[in-house]
C-alpha positions in Angstrom: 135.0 55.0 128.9 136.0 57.6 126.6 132.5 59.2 126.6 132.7 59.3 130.1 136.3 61.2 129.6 134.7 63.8 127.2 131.9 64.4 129.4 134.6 65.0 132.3 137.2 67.1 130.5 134.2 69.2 129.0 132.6 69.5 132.4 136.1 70.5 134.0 136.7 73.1 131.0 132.8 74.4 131.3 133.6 75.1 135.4 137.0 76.5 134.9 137.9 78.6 132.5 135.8 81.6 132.5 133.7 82.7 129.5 132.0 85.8 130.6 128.5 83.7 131.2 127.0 83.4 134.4 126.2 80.2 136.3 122.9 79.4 134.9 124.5 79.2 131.5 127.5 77.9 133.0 125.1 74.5 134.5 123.3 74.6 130.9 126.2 74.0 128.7 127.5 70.9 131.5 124.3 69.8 131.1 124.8 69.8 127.9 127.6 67.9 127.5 126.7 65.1 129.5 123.5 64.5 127.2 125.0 65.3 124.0 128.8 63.8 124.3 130.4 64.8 121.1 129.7 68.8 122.2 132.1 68.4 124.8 135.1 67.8 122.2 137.4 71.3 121.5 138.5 72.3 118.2 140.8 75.7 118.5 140.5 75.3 122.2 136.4 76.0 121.6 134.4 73.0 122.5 132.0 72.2 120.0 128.9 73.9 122.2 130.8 76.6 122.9 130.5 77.1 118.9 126.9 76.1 118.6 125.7 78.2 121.3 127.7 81.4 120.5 126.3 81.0 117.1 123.0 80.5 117.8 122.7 83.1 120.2 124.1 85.6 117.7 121.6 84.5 114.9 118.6 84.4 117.1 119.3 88.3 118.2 119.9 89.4 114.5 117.1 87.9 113.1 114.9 89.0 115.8 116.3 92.0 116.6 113.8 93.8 114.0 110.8 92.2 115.9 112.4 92.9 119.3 112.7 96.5 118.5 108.9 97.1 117.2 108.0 95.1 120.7 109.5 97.8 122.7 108.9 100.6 120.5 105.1 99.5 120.5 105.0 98.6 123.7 106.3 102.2 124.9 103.9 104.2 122.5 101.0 102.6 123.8 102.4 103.4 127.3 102.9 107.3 126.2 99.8 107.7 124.8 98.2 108.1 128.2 100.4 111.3 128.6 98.8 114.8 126.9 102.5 115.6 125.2 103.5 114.2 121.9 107.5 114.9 122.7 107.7 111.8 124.6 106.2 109.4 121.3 108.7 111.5 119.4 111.7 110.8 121.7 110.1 107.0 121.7 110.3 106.7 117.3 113.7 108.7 117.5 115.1 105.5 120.0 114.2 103.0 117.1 117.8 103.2 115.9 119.7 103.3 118.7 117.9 100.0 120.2 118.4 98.5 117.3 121.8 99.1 117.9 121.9 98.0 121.1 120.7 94.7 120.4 123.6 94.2 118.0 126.4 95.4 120.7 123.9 92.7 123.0 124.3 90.1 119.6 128.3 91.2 119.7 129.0 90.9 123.8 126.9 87.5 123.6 129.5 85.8 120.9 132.6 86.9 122.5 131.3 85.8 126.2 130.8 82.5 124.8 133.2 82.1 122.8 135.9 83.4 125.7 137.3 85.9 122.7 137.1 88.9 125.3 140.8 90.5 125.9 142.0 94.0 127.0 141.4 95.1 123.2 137.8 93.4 122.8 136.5 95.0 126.1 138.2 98.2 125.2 136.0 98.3 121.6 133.5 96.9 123.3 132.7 99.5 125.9 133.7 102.4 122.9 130.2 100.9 121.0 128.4 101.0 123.9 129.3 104.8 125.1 128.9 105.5 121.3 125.1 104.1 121.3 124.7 105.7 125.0 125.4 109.1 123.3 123.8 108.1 120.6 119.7 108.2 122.5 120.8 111.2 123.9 121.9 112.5 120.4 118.1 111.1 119.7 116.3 112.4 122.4 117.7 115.9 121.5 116.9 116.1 118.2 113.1 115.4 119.5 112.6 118.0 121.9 113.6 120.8 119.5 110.0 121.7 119.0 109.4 122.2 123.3 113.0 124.3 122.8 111.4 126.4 119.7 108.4 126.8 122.4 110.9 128.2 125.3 112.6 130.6 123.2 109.4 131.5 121.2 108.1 133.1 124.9 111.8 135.1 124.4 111.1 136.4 120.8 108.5 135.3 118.6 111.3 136.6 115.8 114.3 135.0 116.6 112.6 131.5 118.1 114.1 129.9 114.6 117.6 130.9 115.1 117.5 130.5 118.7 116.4 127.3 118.6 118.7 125.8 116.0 121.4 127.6 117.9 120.7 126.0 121.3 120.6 122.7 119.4 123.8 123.2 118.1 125.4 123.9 121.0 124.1 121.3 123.1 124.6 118.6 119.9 128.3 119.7 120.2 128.8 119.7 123.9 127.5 116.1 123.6 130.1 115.6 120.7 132.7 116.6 122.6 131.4 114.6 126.3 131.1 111.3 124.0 134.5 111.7 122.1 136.2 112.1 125.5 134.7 109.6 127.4 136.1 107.0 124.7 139.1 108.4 124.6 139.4 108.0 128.6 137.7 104.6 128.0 141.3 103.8 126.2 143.4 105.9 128.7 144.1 108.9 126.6 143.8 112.3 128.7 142.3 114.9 125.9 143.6 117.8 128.7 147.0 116.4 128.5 147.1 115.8 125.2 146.0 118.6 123.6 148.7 120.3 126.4 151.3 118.0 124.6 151.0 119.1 121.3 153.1 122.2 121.4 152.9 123.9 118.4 150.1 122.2 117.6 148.5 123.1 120.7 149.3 126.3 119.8 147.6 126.5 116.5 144.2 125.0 118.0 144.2 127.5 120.7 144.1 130.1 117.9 141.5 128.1 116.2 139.5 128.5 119.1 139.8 132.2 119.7 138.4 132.6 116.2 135.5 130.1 116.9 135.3 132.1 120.4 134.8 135.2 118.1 132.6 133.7 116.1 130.5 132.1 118.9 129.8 135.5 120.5 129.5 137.1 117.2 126.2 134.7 116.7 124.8 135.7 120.0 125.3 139.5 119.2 123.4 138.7 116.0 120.7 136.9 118.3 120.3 139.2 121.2 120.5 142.5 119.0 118.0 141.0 116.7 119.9 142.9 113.5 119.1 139.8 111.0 116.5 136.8 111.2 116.6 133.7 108.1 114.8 135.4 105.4 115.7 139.0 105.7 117.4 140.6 102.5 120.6 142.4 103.8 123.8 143.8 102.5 127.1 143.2 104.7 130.6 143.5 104.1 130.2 144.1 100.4 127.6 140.7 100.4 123.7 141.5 99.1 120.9 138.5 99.7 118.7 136.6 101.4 120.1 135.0 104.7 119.6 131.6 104.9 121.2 130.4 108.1 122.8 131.6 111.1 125.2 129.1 112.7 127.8 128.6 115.4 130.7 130.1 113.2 129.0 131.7 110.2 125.9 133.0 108.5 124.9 131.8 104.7 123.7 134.3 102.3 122.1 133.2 99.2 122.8 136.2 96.7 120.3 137.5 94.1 123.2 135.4 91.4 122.2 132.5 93.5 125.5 132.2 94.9 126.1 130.6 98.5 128.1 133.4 100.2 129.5 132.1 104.0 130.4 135.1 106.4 132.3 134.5 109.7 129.9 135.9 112.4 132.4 138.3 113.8 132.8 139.8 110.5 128.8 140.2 110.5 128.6 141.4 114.1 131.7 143.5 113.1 130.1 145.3 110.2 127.9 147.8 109.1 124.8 145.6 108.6 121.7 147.1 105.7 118.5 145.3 106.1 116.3 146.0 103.6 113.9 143.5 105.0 113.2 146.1 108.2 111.8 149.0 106.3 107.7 149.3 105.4 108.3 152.1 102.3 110.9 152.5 99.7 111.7 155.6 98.2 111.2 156.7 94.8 114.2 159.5 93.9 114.0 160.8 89.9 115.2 163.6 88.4 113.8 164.3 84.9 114.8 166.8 82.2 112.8 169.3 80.1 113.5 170.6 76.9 115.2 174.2 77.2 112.3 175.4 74.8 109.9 174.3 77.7 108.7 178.0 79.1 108.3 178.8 82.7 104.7 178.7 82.8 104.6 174.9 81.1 107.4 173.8 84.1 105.0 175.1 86.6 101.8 173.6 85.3 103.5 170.0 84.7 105.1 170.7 88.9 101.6 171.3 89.8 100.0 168.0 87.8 102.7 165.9 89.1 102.4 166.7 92.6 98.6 166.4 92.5 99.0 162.9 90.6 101.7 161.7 93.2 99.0 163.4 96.3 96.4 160.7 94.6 98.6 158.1 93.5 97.2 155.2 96.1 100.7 153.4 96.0 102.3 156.4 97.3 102.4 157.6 101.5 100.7 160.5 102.1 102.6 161.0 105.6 105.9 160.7 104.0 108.3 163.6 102.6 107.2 164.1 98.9 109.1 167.1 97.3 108.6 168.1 93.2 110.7 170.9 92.2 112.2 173.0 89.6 116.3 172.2 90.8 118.4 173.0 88.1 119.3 174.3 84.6 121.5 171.5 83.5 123.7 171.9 80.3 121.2 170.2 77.7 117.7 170.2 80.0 115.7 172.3 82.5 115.6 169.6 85.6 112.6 169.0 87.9 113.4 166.8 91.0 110.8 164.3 92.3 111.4 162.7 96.1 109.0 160.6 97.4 107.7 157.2 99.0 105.8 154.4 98.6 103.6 153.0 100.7 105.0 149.2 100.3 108.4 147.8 100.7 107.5 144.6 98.7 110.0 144.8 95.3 107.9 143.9 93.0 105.0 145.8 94.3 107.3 149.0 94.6 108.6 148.4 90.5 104.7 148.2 89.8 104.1 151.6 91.5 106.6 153.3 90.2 105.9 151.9 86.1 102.7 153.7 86.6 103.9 156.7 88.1 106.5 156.6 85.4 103.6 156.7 82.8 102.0 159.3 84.5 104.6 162.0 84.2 105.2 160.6 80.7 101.6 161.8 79.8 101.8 165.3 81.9 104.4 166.1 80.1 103.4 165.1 76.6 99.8 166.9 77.9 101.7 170.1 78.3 103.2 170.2 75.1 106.9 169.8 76.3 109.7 166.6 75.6 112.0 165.2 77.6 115.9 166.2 76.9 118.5 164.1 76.3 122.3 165.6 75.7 122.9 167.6 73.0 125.2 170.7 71.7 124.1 173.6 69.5 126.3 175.0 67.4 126.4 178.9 66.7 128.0 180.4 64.2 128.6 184.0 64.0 127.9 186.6 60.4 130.8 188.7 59.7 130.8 191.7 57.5 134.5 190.9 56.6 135.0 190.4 53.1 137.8 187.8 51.6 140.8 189.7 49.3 
């Protein structure tokens, strides 16, 4: 008699209180009270198969969840392999996470459903896990068509296809931020409008935030659509001298020749004068060298006329390019001969080599042509008087 009574109070507790299962599971714990008595009894209002089954359920997922995830993964790959685009295995092995993620929110909802644990509170973190990991592929499947992006805006400009793309990326990464933060906080009944309305002061002081970010934001498209700087051009702005490194949302990094990480706002860039070095083919070679004042006029015009025939030869120099030697001043301790011209490479280290040898070059003209180079000096004069001393 009191097996029967088990069997009938767990029967009447399996068909009336509701645990979040559906019939079928519903008829297969009855079922499996009647055959296996002692699962019917309750301890902490949860019937001993409640326990067992929530349990079970919840280990079987986690252990298998691994397996389950290379099943579908596998099973997908081989499916997209018949397609001619690889941006479809890539969004595929970028789900891998996420599914596995899923399987645990499936591990989660499975134990609570048995167990009759869900509440306002439970359904409310529930259904935060699940927009999270909804976001989440998206998040995933982004991040995997950033190379058919870099292909759209390569068509745009073959430059500026790097920035671009990480730009777009950005962008798109942080309107899906924003999308996934609100939709949980609308999930728990909070009105991001209102409350950001509510904040006063506060309010206040992120509505200035954002005009700065505003400023920045179309400061970054400036950069973009006038084409001024690209990663890897060597540039001087607002007092800062490197090589950029990145151009983001808000700023642009500059990695100085000290090695320094140097973070500009982009207004401030697309604000500013802005010297790229990177842009230019030549560089120019600007001297100005002084003769001894005992070097006579014919000597200064014989080494003018070497100098310009060396610098006419020189194959690191352009041809097409001002070049200007003259005789420009008489300085107070040297005769000065001015030298203006270009080289035909804007590389640095390339443009140090070219001017060492030209360097040499005059050296030896003017060593050739029996003259020295000046360097500051005072001669003293003193004058003979007839005057005798008393």
């Amino acid at each position: 008699m009191a097996v029967d009574k088990n069997i009938t109070v767990a029967t009447k507790v399996a068909t009336t209180i509701d645990k979040g299962l559906d019939s079928v599971s519903q008829d297969i714990l009855i079922a499996l009270y009647k055959k296996i008595p002692i699962l019917g009894q309750s301890i902490f209002n949860f019937t001993y198969g409640q326990i067992l089954a929530a349990i079970t359920l919840f280990l079987f997922i986690i252990v298998f969840r691994p397996l389950l995830t290379s099943l579908i993964i596998n099973t997908l790959l081989k499916l997209a392999k018949k397609s001619k685009t690889i941006y479809d295995d890539l969004i595929i092995l970028n789900l891998r996470r996420p599914l596995r993620f899923a399987f645990l929110l499936l591990a989660l909802y499975s134990f609570v459903s048995i167990l009759y644990l869900r509440n306002d509170i439970i359904n409310l973190l529930l259904g935060s896990l699940v927009i999270y990991n909804f976001f989440w592929i998206i998040w995933s499947i982004l991040t995997s068509l950033q190379g058919a992006i870099y292909k759209a805006t390569n068509h745009l400009s073959k430059d500026l296809s790097n920035e671009l793309t990480h730009f777009i990326i950005r962008v798109i990464k942080l309107l899906v931020w924003f999308a996934g933060v609100s939709s949980i906080l609308s999930l728990w009944g909070i009105n991001v409008t209102a409350l950001v309305a509510s904040l006063g002061l506060g309010g206040l002081a992120f509505a200035l935030a954002a005009k700065d970010t505003a400023a920045n934001l179309f400061g970054s498209i400036a950069l973009l659509i006038d084409k001024s700087i690209k990663i890897g051009d060597w540039i001087k702005v607002d007092g800062v001298e490197g090589i950029v490194e990145d151009i983001g949302m808000r700023t642009t990094k500059i990695r100085t020749f000290q090695k320094s990480l140097v973070v500009v706002p982009n207004q401030i860039v697309a604000t500013s004068h802005i010297e790229n070095f990177s842009r230019r083919d030549i560089r120019r070679i600007k001297m100005t060298i002084g003769l001894t004042y005992d070097t006579t006029s014919k000597q200064i015009e014989q080494i003018i006329k070497e100098i310009k025939n060396m610098l006419q030869n020189h194959q690191g120099i352009d041809k097409e390019q001002t070049m200007l030697v003259n005789f420009d001043e008489f300085a107070d301790s040297s005769k000065n001969i001015f030298i203006y011209t270009f080289t035909n490479t804007a590389n640095w280290q390339e443009y140090l080599n070219i001017k060492e040898d030209i360097n040499y070059k005059i050296s030896q003209i003017v060593e050739n042509n029996g003259s020295s180079f000046a360097f500051p000096s005072q001669s003293i004069y003193i004058e003979k008087t007839n005057t005798k001393l008393p």
